[in-house]
C-alpha positions as semicolon CSV with decimal commas, in nm:
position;residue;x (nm);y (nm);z (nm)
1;X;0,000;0,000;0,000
2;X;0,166;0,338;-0,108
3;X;0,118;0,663;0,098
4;X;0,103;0,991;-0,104
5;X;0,251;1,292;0,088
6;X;0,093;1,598;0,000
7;X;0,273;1,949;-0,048
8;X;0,249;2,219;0,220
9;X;0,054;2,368;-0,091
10;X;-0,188;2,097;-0,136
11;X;-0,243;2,060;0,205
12;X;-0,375;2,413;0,245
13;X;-0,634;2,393;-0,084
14;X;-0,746;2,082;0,100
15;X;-0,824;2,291;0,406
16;X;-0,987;2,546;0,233
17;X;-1,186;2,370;0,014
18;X;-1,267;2,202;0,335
19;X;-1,404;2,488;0,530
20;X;-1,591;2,658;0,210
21;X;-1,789;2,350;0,192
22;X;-1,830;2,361;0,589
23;X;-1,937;2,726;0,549
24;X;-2,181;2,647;0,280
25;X;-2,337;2,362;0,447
26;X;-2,414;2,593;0,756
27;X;-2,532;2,813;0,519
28;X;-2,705;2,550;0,434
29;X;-2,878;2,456;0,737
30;X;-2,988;2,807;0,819
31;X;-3,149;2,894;0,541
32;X;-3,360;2,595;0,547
33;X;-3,427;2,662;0,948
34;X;-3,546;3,032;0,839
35;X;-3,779;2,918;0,526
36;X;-3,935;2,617;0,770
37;X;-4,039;2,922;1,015
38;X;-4,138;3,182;0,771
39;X;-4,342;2,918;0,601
40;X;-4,468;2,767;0,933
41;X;-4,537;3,108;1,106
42;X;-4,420;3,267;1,427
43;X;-4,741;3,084;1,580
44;X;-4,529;2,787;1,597
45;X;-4,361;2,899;1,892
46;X;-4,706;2,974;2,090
47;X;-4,852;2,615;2,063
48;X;-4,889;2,395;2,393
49;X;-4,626;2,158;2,406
């Protein structure tokens, strides 16, 4: 089994790719929280639990 050793150079496009896809899947994740409550309503926060 060979091991590929990655440039300083590579490594840090690996980490940035890395956290722009973090960043969009947070993105992400808000967005869809936001449209699930504007399309709900603010009443869902009144209901009896």
């Amino acid at each position: 089994m060979e091991h590929v050793e990655l440039s300083e150079q590579q490594k840090k496009a690996r980490r940035s790719r890395s956290v722009a896809i973090a960043v969009v899947l947070a993105c992400l994740a808000v967005m869809f929280y936001v449209v699930t409550i504007i399309k709900v309503g603010p009443g869902i926060f009144d209901r009896p639990m």
